[in-house]
N, C-alpha and C positions, 0 to 999 in steps of 0.2 A: 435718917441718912439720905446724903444727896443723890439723885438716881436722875442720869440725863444721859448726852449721847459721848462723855468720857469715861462713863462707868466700868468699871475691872481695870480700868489704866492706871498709872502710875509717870507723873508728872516729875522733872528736876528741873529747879529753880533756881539762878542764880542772882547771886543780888536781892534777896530776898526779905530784906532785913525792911523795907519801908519801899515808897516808890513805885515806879513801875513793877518790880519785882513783885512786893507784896499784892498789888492787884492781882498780877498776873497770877500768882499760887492761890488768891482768895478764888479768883474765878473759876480756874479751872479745878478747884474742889468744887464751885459750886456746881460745875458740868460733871461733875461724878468722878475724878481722880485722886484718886492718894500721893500726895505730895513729897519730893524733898528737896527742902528747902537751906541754902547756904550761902551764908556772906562774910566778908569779912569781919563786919563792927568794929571797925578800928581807923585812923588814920591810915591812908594808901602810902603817902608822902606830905612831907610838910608845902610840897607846892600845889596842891589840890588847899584850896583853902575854905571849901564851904564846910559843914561840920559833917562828920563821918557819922552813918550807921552805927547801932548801941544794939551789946545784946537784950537790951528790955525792949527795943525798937524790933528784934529777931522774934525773941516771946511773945508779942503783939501778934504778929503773923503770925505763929503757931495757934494762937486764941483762936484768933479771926478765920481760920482753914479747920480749926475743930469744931468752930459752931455752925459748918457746911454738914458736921455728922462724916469727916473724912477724915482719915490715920496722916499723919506728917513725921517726919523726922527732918529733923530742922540742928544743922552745926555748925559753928563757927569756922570756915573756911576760907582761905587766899585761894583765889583760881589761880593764882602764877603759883602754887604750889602742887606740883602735878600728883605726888607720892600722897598729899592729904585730900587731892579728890578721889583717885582711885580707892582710897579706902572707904570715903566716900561710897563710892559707888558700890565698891566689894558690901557693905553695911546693907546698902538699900535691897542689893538683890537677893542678902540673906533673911532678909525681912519681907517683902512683898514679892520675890522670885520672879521679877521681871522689872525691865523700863521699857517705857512707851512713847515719852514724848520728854523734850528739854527745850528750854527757854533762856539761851544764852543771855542774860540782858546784864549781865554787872557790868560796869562802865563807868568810867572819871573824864571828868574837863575839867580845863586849866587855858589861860586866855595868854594872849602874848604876841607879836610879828612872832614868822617864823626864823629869819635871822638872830633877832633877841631872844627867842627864848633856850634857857637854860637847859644844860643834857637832862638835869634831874626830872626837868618839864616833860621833853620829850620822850624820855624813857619810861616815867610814870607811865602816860598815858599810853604807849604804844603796848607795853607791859601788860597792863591790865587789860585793854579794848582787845587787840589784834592777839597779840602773843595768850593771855589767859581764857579766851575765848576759843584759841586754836588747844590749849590745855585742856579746856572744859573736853574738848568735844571728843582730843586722843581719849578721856578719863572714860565714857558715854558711851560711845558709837558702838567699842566692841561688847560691853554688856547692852545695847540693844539689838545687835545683830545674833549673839549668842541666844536672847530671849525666842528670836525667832517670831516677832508679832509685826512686824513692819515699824511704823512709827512715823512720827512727826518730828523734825527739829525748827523750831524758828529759832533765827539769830536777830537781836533787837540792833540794827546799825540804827541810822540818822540820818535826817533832809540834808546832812552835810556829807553822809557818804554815797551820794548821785550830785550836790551840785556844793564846790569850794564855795567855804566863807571866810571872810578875811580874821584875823585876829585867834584863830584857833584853828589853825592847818594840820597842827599837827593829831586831834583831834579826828578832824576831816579826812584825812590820811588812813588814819586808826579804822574809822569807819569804811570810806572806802574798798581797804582789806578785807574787811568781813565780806563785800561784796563777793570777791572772788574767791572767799572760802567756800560762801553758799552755795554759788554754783559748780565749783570743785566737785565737793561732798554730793551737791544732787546728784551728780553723774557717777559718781562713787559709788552711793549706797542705793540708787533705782532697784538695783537686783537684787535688794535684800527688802521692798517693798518702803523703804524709809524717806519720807518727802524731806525737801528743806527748802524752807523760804527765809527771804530777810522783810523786815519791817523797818522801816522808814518814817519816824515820827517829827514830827516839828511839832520846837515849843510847848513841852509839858510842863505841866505844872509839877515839878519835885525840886529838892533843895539844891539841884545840879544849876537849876537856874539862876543862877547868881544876877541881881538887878544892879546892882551895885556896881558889880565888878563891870558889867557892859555898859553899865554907865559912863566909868572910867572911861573906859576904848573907846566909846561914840565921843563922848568929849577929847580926847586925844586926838581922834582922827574920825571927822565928822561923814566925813564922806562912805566912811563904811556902813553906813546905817541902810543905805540902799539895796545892800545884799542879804538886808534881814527884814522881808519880806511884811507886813502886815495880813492879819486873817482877813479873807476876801467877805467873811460872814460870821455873824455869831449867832450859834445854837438858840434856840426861844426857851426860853422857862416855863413852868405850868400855865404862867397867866398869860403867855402867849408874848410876851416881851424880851428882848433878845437878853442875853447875860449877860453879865458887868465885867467878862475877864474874853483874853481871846485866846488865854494857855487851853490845851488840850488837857484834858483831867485821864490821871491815869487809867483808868476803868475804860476808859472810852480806849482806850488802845490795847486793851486785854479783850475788847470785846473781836478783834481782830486776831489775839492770839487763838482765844477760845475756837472761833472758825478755822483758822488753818492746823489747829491742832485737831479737830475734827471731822468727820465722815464729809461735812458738805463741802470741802478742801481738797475729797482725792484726787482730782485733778490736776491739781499746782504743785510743781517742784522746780525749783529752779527762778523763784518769780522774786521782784522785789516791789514790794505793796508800799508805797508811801501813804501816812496817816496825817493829813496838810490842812486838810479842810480846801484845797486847789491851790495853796500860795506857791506850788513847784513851778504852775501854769503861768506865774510871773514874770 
């Protein structure tokens, strides 16, 4: 069994079906938490066009969090369905009798100008990002103040919600939002000992990253390609040679969560941690 500095805690996950998500629940079992884990596995909307999370893709995570030696409960959940996370949560608390920490991270992108894109476009993703994140959290907050242990929240925004990109505003927008919920909620829940930060990643490597589709866009309108920064550096390998990608691997930005959901973190709330590798500093 995993034994570190998350041990007795109890972790929720969203988005956890693959991705960032599934790092995130892998790791912070391996920092000693018990997990729950929940995603949709389904198509969001037919305008989200990379291919949705599968519950065998959800079962995968549950493997990968059991062979940390950590308990999970793991269910097929829409965060814009507020009544199926509270039960959610009602479930968790009657099973492990407290939360500790939550990892807002479910999230959809969808490319487009923001004049041309479609209501369905924009409602998708503000839905899920902004509005299902502000669900997550009504679902959460009061079983972790009820617990009475303090607690960690990270909210997973994006290098797009601190600085606009063109082609997916509404996106940016999404993220942004989270912004001012984080620091809302810090100032909310201080006096019940509960930090929240947001995380700011660029360019990971999960199937959100559609090549294809920004393909498209750069081709369309070339000139936007200056607002999508290049990594200033890439990581070295064992042999000491740099690596052959410049995406961020999801792990690498759970090693982030793991920290702020932990003791060497009590200091931060209200912070927003961009994970860039410096391409902000661009």
């Amino acid at each position: 069994m995993s034994v570190g500095p998350l041990s007795g805690q109890v972790a929720f996950v969203t988005g956890a079906a693959r991705g960032q998500g599934r790092a995130h629940a892998v790791r912070l079992a391996k920092d000693g938490a018990d997990i729950v884990a929940l995603d949709i596995c389904a198509p969001v909307s037919d305008t989200i066009t990379y291919p949705a999370a599968s519950g065998d893709d959800l079962a995968e995570t549950v493997r990968l969090v059991e062979a940390q030696g950590r308990k999970v409960i793991a269910r097929i959940v829409d965060i814009r369905d507020l009544p199926a996370t509270r039960l959610l949560v009602d479930e968790a608390a009657n099973v492990f009798g407290r939360l500790d920490i939550l990892v807002a991270n479910a999230g959809v992108l969808s490319w487009g100008r923001l004049w041309e894109l479609s209501e369905d476009q924009w409602d998708a993703v503000i839905d899920v990002n902004l509005s299902g994140t502000w669900r997550t959290i009504r679902a959460v907050v009061p079983a972790m103040i009820a617990a009475g242990n303090g607690g960690s929240i990270v909210i997973v925004s994006s290098a797009t919600g601190l600085k606009a990109t063109p082609g997916n505003a509404h996106y940016s927008a999404s993220k942004h939002g989270l912004v001012g919920l984080t620091n809302a909620l810090a100032i909310e829940t201080g006096e019940y000992g509960i930090r929240v930060n947001s995380i700011h990643p660029y360019s990971v490597d999960t199937p959100m990253v559609e090549v294809d589709a920004m393909a498209e866009l750069f081709g369309r309108w070339p000139h936007y390609l200056h607002s999508f920064a290049p990594m200033p550096y890439r990581p070295l390998d064992a042999a000491g040679e740099p690596t052959s990608t410049d995406a961020i691997r999801p792990d690498e930005v759970s090693d982030v969560v793991a920290w702020l959901a932990g003791p060497g973190a009590s200091t931060l709330s209200g912070s927003q941690i961009v994970i860039d590798r410096g391409v902000m500093k661009y």
